[in-house]
N, C-alpha and C positions, 0 to 999 in steps of 0.2 A: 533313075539313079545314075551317078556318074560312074565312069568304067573306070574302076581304080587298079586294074591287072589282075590276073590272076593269081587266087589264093597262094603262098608259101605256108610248106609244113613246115610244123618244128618237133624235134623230139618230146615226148610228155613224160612228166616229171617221173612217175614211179606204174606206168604199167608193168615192169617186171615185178612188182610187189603182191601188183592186186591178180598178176596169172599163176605166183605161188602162193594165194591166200588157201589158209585149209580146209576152207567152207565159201562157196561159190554163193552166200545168203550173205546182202550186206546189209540191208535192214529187213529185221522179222517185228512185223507191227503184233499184238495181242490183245484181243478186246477193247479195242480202243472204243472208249466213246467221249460224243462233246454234247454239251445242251447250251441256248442260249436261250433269256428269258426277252418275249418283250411284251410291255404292255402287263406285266406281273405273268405272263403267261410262258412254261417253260416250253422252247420246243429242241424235242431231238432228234439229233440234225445225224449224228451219225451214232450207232446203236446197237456196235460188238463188230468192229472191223478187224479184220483176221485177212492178213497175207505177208509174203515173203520176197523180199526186192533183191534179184539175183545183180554180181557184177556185172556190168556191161549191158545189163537188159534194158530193154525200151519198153516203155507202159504210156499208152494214153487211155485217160479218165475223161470220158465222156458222157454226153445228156444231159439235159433241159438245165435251164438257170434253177438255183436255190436246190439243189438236191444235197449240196455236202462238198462238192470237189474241190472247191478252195479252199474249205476249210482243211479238210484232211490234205490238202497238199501243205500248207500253213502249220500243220504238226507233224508231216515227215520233215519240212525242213525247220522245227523247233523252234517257228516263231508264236504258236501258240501252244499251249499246254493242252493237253486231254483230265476229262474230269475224271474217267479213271483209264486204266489199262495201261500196257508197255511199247516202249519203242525200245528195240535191242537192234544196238549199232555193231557187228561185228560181235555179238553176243551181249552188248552190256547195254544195261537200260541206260540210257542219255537224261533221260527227264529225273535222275539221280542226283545229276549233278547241279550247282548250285549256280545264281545266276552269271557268274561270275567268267565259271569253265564251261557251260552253257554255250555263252559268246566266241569263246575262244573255241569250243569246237565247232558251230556254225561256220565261223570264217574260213577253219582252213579245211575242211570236209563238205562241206555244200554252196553249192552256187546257186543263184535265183536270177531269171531273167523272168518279168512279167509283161503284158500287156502296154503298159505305161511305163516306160524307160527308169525313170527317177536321175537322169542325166543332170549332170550341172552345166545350166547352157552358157556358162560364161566362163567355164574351166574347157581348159582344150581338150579332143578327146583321150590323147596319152597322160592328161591330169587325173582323168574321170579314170579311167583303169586302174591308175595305178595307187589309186584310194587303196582296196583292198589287201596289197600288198603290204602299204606303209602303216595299215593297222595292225597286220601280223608281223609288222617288226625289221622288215627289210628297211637298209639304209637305200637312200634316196637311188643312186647312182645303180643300184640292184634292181629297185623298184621302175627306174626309166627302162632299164635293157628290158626287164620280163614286160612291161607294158610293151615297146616297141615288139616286141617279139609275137606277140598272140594278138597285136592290130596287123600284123606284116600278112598273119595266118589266117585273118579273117579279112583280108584284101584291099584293110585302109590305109596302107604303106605309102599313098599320099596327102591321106587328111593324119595323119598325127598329132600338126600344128593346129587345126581348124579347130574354133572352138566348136561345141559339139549344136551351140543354135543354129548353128549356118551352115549345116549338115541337114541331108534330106531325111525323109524319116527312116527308109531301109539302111540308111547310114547311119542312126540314130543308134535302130535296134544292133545293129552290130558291135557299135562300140559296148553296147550293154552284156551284149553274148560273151565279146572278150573282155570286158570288168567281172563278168560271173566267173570265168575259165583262168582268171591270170595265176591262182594259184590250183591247178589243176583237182580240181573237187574230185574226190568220189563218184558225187551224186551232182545233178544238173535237175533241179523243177522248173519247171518252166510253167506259167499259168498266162495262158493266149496270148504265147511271143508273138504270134503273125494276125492278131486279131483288128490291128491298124493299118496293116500294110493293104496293097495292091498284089497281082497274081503273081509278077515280076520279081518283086520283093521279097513276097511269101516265099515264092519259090526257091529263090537263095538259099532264105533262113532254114528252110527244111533243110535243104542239102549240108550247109554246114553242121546244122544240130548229128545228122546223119556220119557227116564227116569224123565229126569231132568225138562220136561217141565210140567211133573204132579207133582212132588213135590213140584214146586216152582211157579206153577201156572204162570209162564212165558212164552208171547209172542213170538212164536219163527217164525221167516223168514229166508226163505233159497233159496240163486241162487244156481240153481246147474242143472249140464246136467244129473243127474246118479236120472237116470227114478225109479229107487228101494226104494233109498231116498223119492222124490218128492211122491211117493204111500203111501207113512206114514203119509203123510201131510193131515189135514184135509179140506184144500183145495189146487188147483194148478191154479195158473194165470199165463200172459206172456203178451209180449206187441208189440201190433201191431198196426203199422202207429203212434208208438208215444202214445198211449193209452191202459189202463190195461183191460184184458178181462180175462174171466174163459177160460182156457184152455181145449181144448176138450180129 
């Protein structure tokens, strides 16, 4: 990867908010379960999940492919539904509301950086960031500053202009980390951010996810098979027979 300088902080939006919230539980999941059918045949993938996502905590979900972890990462961050049970955001169940305010609170309370970027390679990278801001309504000239602002912090204060093909892949994953972060989420999922990278790379991305989760006092959850990752975490769960346990 190209040495693009070292990272700049920037102030984050509202951690004075989330260190006077009056319940340190920002999502309480409740018997969550999902089934998926194939072949006529139903299988249940997760099957009374029960846990409590503190602010600022770090959780990595680990263990073998096909146990559940994407999926149930996929319904803390609301892009799937559960067939039944509760997600309370701040106490209130989210899967309430309708598709509509759904979206609109995805965007501005959860960030998603996954495995596979979903970059636009012929948008530059302060175009691709600053997608998410021009959804939730900021005018252009708002939306350039806060993009420049959280590529500055995640050290690509010389690729701004680069469209984001012609960026390496640990440059890739970063502009994705500051498109998930430009409007300072809550909560940060992350499902195998470092699963394409090199040790170099990897290594970064740790650091900043690390970085970024004390400045901004953001919940951060991460699937991921890369045991180096998951040790940073200040906890590690996984899911067996359908249900969330601390992993040994």
């Amino acid at each position: 990867m190209a040495n693009s300088g070292p990272p700049q902080k920037i102030a984050p939006f509202d951690a004075r908010d989330r260190k006077n919230a009056s319940s340190d539980v920002l999502i309480s999941v409740k018997d969550l379960t999902k089934s998926f059918r194939n072949g006529g045949v139903s299988i249940d993938v997760l099957q009374g999940i029960n846990a409590d996502l503190h602010i600022g905590e770090t959780v990595a979900i680990i263990g073998p492919s096909g146990i559940g972890k994407s999926t149930l990462l996929h319904i803390l961050g609301t892009l799937d539904r559960p067939d039944n049970g509760t997600l309370l955001f701040q106490g209130e169940d989210v899967f309430r509301y309708d598709d509509v305010k759904l979206a609109e609170f995805r965007n501005e309370t959860i960030g998603f950086v996954f495995q596979f970027h979903h970059l636009l390679p012929e948008f530059s990278a302060l175009e691709n960031v600053m997608m998410p801001a021009m959804i939730n309504g900021f005018s252009k000239p708002k939306a350039d500053k806060a993009s420049e602002e959280i590529l500055v912090r995640v050290g690509l204060q010389d690729r701004l202009h680069h469209r984001v093909g012609k960026l390496s892949g640990g440059e890739q994953q970063r502009v994705a980390l500051a498109r998930a972060l430009i409007l300072k989420p809550a909560i940060l999922l992350a499902d195998e951010p470092t699963g394409n990278l090199d040790k170099m790379n990897s290594d970064q991305v740790h650091q900043l996810l690390l970085e970024l989760n004390q400045e901004l006092l953001m919940t951060l959850v991460v699937v991921t098979h890369n045991m180096e990752l998951a040790s940073y975490m200040s906890r590690c769960v996984t899911i067996s027979e359908g249900r969330l346990q601390d992993a040994n």
